[in-house]
C-alpha positions in Angstrom: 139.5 119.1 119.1 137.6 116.4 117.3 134.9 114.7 118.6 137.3 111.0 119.2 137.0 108.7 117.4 135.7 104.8 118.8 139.4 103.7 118.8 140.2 106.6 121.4 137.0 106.2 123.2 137.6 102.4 123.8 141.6 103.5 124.7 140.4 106.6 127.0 137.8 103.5 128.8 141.1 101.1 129.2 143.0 103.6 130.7 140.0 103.9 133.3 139.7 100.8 133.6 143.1 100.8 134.7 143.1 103.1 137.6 143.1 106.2 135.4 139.9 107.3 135.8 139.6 111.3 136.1 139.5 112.9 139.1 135.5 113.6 140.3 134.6 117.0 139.6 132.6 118.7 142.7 133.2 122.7 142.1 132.6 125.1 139.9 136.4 126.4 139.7 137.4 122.7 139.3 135.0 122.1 136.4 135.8 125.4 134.2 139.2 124.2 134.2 138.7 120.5 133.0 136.5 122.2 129.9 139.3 123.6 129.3 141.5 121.3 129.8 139.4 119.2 127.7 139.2 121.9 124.7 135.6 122.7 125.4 133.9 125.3 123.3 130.3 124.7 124.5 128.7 123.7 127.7 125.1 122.4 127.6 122.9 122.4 130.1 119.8 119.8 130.9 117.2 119.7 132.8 113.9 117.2 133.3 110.5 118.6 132.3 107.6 117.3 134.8 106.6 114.2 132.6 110.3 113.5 132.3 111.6 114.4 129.0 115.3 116.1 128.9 115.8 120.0 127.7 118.7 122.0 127.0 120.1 124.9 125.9 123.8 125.9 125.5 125.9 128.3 125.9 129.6 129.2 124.7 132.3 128.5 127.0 133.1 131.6 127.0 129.9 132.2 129.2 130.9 129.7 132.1 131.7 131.1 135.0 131.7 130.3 138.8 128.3 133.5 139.1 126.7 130.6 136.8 127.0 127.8 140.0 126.0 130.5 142.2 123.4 132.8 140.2 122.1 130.7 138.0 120.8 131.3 134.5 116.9 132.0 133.3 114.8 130.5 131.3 111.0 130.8 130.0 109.2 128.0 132.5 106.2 128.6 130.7 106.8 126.7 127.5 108.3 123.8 129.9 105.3 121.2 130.1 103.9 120.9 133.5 105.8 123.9 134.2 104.7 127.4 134.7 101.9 129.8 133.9 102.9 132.7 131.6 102.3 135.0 134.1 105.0 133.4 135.9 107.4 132.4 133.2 111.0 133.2 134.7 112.6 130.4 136.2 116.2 129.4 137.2 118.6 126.6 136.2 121.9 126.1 138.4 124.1 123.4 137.1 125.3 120.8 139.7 129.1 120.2 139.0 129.4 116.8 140.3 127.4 116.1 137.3 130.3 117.4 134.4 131.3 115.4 131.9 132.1 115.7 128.2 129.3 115.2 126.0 130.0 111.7 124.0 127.8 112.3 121.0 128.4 116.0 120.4 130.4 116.6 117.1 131.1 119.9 118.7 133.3 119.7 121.6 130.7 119.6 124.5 130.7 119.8 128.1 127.3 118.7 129.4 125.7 119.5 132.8 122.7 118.0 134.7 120.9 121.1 136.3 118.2 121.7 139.2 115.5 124.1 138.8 114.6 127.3 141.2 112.3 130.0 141.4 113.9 132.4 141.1 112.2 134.9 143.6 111.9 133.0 146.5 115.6 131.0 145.6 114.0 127.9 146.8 114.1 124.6 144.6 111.0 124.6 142.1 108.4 121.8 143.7 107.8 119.9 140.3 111.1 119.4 139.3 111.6 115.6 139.1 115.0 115.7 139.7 114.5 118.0 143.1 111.5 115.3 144.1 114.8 112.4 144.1 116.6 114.7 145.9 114.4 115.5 148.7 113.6 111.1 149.4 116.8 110.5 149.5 117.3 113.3 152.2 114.0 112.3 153.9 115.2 108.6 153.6 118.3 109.2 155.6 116.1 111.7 158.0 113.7 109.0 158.7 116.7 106.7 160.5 115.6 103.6 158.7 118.6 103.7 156.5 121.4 105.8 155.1 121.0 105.1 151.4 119.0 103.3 148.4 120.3 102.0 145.6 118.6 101.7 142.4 119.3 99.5 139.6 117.5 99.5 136.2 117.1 96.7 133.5 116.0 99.5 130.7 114.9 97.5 127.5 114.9 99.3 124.1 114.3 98.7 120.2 116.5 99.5 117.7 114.5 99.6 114.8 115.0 101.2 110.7 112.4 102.4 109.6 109.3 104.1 111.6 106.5 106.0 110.1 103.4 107.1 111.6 100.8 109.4 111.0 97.1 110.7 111.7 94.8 112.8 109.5 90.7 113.1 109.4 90.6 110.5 107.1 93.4 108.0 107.6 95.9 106.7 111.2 98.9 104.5 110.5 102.0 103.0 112.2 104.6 101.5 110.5 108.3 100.4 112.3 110.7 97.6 110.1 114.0 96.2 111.0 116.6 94.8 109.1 116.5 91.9 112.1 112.8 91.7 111.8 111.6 87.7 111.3 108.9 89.1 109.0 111.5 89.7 106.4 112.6 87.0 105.8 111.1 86.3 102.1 111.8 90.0 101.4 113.2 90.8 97.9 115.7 92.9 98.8 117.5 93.3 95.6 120.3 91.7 96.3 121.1 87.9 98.4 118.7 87.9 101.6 120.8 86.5 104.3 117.9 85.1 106.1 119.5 85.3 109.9 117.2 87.0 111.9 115.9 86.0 115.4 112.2 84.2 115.2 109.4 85.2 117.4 110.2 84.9 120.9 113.8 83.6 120.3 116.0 87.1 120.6 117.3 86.2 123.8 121.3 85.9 123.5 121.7 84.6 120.0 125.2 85.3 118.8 125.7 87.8 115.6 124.8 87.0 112.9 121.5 86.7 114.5 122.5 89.4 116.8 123.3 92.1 114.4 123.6 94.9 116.5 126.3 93.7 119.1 129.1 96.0 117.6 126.3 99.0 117.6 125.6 97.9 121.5 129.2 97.6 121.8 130.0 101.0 120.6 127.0 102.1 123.2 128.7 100.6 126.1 132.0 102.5 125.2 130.1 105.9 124.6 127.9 105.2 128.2 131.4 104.8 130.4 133.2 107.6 128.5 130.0 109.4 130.1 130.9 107.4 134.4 128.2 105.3 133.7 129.4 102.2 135.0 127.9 98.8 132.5 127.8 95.3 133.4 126.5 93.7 130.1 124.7 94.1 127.3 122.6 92.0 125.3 120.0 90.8 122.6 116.5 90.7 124.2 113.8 88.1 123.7 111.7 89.9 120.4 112.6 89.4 117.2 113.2 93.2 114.9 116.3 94.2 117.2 114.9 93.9 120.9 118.3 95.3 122.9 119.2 95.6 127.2 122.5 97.4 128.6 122.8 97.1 132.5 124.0 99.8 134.8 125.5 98.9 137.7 123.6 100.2 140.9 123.6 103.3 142.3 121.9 105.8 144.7 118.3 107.5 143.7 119.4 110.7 141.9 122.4 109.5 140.7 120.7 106.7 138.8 117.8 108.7 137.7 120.5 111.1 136.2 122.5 107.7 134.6 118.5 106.9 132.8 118.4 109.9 131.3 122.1 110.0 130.2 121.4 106.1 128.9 118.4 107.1 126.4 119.9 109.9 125.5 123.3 107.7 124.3 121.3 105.0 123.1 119.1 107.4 120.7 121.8 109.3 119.0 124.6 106.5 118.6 121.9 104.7 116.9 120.9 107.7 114.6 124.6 108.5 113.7 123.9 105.0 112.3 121.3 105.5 110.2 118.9 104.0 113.3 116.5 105.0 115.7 116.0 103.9 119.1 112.9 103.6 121.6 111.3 103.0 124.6 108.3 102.2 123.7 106.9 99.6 125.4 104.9 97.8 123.4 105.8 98.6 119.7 105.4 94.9 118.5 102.2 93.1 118.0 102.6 89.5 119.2 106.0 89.5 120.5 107.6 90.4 124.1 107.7 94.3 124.7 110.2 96.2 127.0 110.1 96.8 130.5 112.4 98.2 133.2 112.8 95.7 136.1 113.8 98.0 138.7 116.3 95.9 141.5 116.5 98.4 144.8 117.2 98.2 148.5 118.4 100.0 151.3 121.2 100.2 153.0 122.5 101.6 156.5 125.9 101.5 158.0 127.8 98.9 155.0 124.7 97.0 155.7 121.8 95.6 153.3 118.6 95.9 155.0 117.0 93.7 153.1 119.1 90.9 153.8 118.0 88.2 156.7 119.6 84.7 156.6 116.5 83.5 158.5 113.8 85.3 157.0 111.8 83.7 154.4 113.9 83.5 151.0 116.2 85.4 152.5 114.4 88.7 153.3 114.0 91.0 156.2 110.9 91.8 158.1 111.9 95.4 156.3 111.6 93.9 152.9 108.6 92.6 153.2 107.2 95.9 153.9 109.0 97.3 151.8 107.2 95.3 148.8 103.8 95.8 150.3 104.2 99.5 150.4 105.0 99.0 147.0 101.7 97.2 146.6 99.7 99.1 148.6 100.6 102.4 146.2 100.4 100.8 142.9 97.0 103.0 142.0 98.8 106.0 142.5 102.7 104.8 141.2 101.1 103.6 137.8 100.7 107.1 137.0 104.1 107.5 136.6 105.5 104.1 136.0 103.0 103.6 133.3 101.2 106.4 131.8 100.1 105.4 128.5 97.4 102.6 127.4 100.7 101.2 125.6 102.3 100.3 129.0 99.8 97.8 129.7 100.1 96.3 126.3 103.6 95.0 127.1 103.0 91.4 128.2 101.6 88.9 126.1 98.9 86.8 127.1 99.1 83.5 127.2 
């Protein structure tokens, strides 16, 4: 089986769209026999290290079996950032088979599979697993009473650029990042005719191609994210000139989402390096021009109900809203160290 190519993915997302979605996987007998259903020949398996960066490793599908759900499968925690001491090295990852789906950038038929850590002495979830921390508010949520659920929904900005170099040595430090879209070329000698449409400082929001040069790239993003059961409401050109881009998931509860973000950057990154690209995050990587931030629209929710929602509270919000944003306020010290953790975070706005 051939990795599809974006003709099959866009007809496999209209049939979906059409009320032939597949049906959700949620055990282990019912995902060995998709992969193979699905001509699987690996299976790779992801996890989040503490500062939130995806690893893997993979296995042959030969090697998936229902003891895998159950038992799990080790792994050296010590070489795992944030993780654990050498002394204490053995760790556990058990896949969680809601979270099955065929890998849509693998050339090699791929199934891929978000896992959870444990110890594997005491069989318990490991404590500084991110992705165990999401699990255990949303259970505390619902014990708490105030509501049932929270849903989470991301505006994740991103750079596509062509070129980026950096380096640092005892004697020398440099950056360097271009794009073909970047306003600063355009009195570049490029050999051959410059074209000269490129979006100016500050005028990157929603211009149409050819000023928008990447919509077909975007495009081909959006088909690879809901091959994945990421649901997308729009993408788009963002406000910065050199290929300033935004894709918008549609909400959806804490650990789910968090598990979407991680699938999203991952898509983003290698659907732009199959095209000779490379994507980031970063939020600040231009001088003088809008950087990229993550606008983060949540609320919670109890019996079909939005808590958040008063007709006669001011603009529309509940007395729980309101606390709701000045918890958020009162724990911004302590949230920054996760929300923003580099000096470049706070470079993001421009002044003015």
């Amino acid at each position: 089986m051939a990795r599809q190519t974006l003709t099959e993915v866009a007809r496999e997302v209209l049939e979906r769209s059409n009320g032939k979605a597949p049906k959700p996987l949620t055990k282990p007998r019912e995902v060995i026999e998709f992969a193979r259903a699905q001509g699987v020949v690996i299976v790779d398996l992801k996890f989040v290290d503490l500062l939130g960066t995806w690893q893997h490793f993979s296995i042959p599908i030969t090697e998936l079996s229902e003891e895998v759900f159950r038992e799990g499968l080790g792994f050296d925690g010590s070489s795992i950032r944030g993780f654990q001491s050498i002394d204490e090295s053995d760790m556990i990852l058990i896949p969680d088979p809601t979270t099955a789906v065929v890998d849509p950038v693998c050339e090699v038929p791929t199934l891929t599979m978000i896992c959870n850590v444990y110890d594997p002495v005491t069989r318990e979830p490991y404590t500084r697993d991110p992705r165990y921390i999401a699990r255990k508010a949303e259970a505390y949520l619902k014990q708490s009473g105030i509501a049932e659920i929270s849903y989470w929904g991301p505006e994740v900005e991103f750079f596509i650029f062509d070129n980026v170099r950096f380096d640092q040595g005892a004697h020398f430090g440099f950056y360097f990042i271009d794009s073909e879209e970047g306003i600063w070329n355009s009195g570049r000698d490029e050999g051959r005719p410059n074209l000269g449409h490129r979006p100016r400082w500050k005028e990157g929001y929603f211009p149409v191609p050819p000023a928008d040069s990447l919509q077909d790239l975007r495009s081909e993003i959006v088909l690879r994210l809901m091959q994945a059961g990421i649901e997308v409401e729009t993408h788009h050109h963002e406000v910065a000139t050199g290929g300033q881009c935004e894709i918008d998931m549609r909400f959806q509860p804490l650990t789910r989402m968090a598990d979407q973000v991680m699938m999203y950057k991952y898509i983003i990154k290698n659907v732009a390096r199959a095209h000779g690209k490379t994507a980031t995050f970063m939020p600040k990587p231009i001088f003088g021009d809008n950087g990229s931030g993550m606008h983060v629209h949540q609320s919670l929710w109890k019996e079909g109900r939005n808590l958040f929602w008063d007709e006669r509270g001011y603009a529309g919000l509940s007395e729980l809203a309101r606390y709701y944003i000045g918890g958020i306020l009162y724990h911004t010290p302590a949230l920054l160290a996760f929300c923003a953790p580099t000096t470049n975070s706070y470079r993001r706005l421009v002044p003015g």
